[in-house]
RODO-2510 file (C-alpha; in nm, 4 decimals, decimal comma):
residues 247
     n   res          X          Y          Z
     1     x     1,7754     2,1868     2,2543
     2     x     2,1501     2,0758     2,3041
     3     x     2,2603     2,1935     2,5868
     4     x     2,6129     2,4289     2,6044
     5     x     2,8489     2,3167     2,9054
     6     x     3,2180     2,5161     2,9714
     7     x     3,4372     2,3363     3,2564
     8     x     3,7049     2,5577     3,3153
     9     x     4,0581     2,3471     3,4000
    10     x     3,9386     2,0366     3,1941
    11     x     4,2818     1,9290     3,0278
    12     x     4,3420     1,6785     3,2400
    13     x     4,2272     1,5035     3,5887
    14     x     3,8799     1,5571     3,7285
    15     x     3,7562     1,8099     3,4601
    16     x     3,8855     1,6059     3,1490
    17     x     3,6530     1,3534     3,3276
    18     x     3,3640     1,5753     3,3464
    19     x     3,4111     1,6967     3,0157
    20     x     3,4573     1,3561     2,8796
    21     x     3,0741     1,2119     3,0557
    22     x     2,8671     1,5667     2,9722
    23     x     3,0057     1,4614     2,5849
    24     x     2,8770     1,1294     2,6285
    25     x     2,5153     1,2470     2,7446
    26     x     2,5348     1,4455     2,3951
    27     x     2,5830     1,8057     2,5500
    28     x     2,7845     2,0647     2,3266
    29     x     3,1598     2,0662     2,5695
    30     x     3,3373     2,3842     2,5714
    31     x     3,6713     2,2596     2,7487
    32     x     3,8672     2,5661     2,9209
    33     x     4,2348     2,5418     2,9865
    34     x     4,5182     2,7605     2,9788
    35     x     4,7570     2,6219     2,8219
    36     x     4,6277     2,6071     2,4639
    37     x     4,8617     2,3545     2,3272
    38     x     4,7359     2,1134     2,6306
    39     x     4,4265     2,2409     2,6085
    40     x     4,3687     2,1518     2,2611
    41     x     4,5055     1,8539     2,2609
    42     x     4,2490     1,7088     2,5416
    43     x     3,9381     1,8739     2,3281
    44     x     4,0645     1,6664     2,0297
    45     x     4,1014     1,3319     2,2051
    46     x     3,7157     1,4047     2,2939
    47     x     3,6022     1,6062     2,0387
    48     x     3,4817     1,8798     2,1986
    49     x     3,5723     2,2738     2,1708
    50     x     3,8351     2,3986     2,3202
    51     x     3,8157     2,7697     2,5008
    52     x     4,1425     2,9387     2,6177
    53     x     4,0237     3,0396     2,9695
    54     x     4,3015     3,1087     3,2703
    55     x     4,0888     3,2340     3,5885
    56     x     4,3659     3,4270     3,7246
    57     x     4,3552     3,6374     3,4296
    58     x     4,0564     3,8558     3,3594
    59     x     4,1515     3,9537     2,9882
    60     x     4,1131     3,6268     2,9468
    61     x     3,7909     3,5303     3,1107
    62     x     3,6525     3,8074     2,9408
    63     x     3,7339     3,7059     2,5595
    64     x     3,5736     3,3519     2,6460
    65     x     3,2871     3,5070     2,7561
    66     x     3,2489     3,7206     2,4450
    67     x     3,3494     3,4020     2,2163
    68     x     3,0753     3,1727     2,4057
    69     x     2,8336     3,4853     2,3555
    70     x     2,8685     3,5273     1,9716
    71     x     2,9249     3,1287     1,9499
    72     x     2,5902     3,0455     2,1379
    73     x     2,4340     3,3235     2,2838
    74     x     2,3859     3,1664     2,5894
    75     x     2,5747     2,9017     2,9059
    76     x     2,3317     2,6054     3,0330
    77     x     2,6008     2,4802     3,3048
    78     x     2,9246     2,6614     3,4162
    79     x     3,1770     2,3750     3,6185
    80     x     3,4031     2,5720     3,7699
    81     x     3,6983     2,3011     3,7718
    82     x     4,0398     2,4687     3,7936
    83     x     4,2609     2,4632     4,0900
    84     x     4,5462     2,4187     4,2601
    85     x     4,7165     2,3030     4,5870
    86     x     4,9890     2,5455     4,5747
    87     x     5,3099     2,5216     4,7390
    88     x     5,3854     2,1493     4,8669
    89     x     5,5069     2,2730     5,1784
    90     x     5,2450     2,5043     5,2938
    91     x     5,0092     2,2671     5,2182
    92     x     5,1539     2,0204     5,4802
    93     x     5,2692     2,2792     5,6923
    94     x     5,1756     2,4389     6,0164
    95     x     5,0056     2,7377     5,9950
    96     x     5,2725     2,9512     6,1754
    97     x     5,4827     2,8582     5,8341
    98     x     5,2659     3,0331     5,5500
    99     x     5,3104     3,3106     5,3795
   100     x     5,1012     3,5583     5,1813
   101     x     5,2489     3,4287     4,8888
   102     x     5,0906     3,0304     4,9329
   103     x     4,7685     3,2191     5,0198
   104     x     4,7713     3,4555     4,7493
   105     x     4,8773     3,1690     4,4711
   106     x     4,5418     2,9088     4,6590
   107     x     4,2993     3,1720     4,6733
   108     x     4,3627     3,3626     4,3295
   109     x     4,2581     3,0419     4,0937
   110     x     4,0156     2,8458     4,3337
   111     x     3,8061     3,1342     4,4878
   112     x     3,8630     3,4964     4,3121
   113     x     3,8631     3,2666     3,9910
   114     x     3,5858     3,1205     4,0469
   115     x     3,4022     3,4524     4,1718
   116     x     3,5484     3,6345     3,8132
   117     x     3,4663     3,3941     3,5752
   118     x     3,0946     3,3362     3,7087
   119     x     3,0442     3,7162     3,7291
   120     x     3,1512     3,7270     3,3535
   121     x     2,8848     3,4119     3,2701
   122     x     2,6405     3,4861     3,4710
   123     x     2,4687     3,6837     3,2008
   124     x     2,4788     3,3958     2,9791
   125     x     2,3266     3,1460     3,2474
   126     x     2,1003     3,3927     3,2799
   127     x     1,9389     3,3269     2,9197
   128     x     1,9426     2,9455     2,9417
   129     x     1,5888     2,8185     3,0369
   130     x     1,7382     2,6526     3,3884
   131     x     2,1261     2,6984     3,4377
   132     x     2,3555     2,5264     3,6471
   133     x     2,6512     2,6516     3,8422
   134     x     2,8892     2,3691     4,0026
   135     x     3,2029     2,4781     4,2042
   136     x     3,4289     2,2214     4,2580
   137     x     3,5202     2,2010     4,6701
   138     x     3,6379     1,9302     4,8645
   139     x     3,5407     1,7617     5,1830
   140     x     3,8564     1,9710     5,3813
   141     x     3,6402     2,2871     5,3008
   142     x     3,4033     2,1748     5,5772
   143     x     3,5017     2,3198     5,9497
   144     x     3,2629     2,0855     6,1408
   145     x     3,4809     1,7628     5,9271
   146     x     3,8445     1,9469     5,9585
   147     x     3,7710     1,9961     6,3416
   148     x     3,6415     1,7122     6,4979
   149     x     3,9043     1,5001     6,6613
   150     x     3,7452     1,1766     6,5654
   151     x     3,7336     1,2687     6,1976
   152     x     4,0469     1,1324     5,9757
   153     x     4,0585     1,5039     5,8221
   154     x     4,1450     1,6147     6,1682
   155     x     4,5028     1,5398     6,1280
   156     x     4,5175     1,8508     5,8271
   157     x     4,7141     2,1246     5,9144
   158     x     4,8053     2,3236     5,5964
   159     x     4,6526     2,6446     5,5547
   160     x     4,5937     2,7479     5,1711
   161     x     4,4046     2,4735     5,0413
   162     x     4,1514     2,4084     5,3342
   163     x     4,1110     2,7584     5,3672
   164     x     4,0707     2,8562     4,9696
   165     x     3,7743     2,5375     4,9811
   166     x     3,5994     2,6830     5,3033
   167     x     3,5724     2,9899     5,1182
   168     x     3,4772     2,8491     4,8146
   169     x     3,1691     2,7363     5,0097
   170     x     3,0579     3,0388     5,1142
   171     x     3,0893     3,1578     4,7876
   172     x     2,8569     2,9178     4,6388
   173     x     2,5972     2,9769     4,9303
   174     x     2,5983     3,3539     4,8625
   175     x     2,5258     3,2835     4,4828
   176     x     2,2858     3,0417     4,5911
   177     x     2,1065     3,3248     4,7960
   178     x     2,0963     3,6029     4,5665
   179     x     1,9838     3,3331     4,2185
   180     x     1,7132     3,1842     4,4930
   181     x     1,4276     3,2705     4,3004
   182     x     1,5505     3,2293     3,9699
   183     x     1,5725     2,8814     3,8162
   184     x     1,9435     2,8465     3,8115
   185     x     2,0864     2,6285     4,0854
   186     x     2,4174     2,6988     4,2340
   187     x     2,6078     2,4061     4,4756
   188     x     2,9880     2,2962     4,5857
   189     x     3,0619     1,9340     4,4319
   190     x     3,3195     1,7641     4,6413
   191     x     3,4442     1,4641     4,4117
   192     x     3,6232     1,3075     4,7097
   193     x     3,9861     1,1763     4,7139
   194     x     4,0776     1,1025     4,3832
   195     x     4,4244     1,0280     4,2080
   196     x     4,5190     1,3172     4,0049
   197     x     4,8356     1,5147     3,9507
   198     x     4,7099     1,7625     4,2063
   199     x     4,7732     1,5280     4,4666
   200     x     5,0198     1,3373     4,2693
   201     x     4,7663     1,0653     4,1960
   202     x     4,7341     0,9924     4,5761
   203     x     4,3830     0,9182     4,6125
   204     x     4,1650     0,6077     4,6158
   205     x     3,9055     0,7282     4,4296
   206     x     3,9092     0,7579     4,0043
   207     x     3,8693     1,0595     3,8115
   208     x     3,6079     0,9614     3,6835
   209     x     3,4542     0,8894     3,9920
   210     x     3,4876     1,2310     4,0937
   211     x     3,3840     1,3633     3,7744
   212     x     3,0589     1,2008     3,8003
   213     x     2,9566     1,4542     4,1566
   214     x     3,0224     1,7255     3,9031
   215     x     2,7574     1,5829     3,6697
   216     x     2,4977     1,4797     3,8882
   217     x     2,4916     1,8402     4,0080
   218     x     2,5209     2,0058     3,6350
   219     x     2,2316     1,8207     3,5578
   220     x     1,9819     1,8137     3,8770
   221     x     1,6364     1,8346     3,8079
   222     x     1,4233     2,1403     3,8986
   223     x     1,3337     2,0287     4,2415
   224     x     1,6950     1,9588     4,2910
   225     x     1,8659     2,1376     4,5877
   226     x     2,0972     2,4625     4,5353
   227     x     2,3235     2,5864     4,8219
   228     x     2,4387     2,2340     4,9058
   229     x     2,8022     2,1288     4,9554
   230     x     2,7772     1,7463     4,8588
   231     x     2,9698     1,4623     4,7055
   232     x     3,1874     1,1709     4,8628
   233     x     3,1047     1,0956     5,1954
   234     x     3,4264     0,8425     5,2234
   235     x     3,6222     1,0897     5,4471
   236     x     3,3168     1,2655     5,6505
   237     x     3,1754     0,9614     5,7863
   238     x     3,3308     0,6615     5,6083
   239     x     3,0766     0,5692     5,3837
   240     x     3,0876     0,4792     5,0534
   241     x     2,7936     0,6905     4,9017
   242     x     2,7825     1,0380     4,8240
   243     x     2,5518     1,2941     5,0103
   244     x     2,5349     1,6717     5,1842
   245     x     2,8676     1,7340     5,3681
   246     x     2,8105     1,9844     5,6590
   247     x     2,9965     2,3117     5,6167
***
């Protein structure tokens, strides 16, 4: 039986990615994006569906959840993709410089987003045989990483975005908790430093690359972990593999 995967943010960068390799391995894509003229556009160039979907708006999470429900009935993997660094300089600010706004703008698409659109899925993952819920984190999410002096993440001093991904953890380790004994498995991807317009193609690491920690996690076996945050181990301890990342 095909499998039915929705990545939510997947019009460009890290999720086009993700869509792009869970097409190749034959699964039936449901790309999510906001912007439908974007959004469509990127489903086309992989032939895949396209799903209007904007997690900071639950009228809209709500009529993707009814389309995916009379489409298909049911959701094998949720990727929740989409997010955002916010304002430029309360990212590289000091913390006495944000405001409630930068929090507020961080925190409404990468963790209430995420918590709102799996609530309104999780009935869906719930009929697949064993579902798979990926949250896409990053290494600066982890406070034993961000806070040890001889780490290169050390040097981060921006509030919102750290913050919004530390959170983001704990939300996929409470998930993990209560779907414990079910067979759906529930973990943080971190794809590492990769060059996307998020970070105004910055990183060292592809798109691709980083899509490919959202894959092997969509499709772990089931012995596979759940509750783990893991991915690119480049900035944690300077190796070039990918493993569990310490909250």
């Amino acid at each position: 039986m095909t499998q039915i995967a929705l990545i939510t943010g997947a019009n460009r960068g890290i999720g086009y990615e993700t869509a792009r390799l869970l097409s190749e391995r034959k699964m039936t894509v449901l790309l999510g994006a906001r912007d439908e003229t974007l959004g469509r556009k990127a489903a086309e160039t992989l032939g895949v569906t396209f799903v209007q979907l904007d997690v900071t708006d639950d009228a809209s999470i709500r009529r993707a959840a009814e389309w995916v429900d009379a489409e298909y009935g049911r959701l094998d993997i949720l990727i929740n993709n989409a997010g955002l660094i916010g304002d430029v300089a309360a990212a590289r600010g000091l913390p006495s410089g944000v405001t409630r706004e930068s929090l507020h703008q961080v925190f409404d698409t990468n963790v209430f987003g995420v918590v709102a659109v799996t609530n309104a899925f999780l009935p869906l993952l719930r009929r697949a045989d064993a579902a798979r819920i990926v949250n896409v984190s990053s290494e600066v999410g982890s406070i034993t990483a961000v806070s040890d002096p001889e780490n290169p993440l050390y040097q981060l001093t921006g509030i919102p975005y750290p913050a919004s991904k530390t959170a983001l953890n704990m939300v996929t380790a409470m998930y993990a908790k209560e779907l414990r004994d079910t067979p759906i498995k529930v973990n943080a991807a971190n794809p590492g430093y990769c060059a996307t317009d998020l970070n105004e193609h910055a990183g060292f690491r592809t798109p691709a690359q980083g899509a490919s920690v959202s894959v092997e996690l969509a499709t772990l076996p089931a012995d596979g972990p759940s509750g783990q945050l893991w991915g690119s181990l480049t900035l944690v301890d300077g190796t070039d593999t990918n493993g569990v990342i310490p909250w």
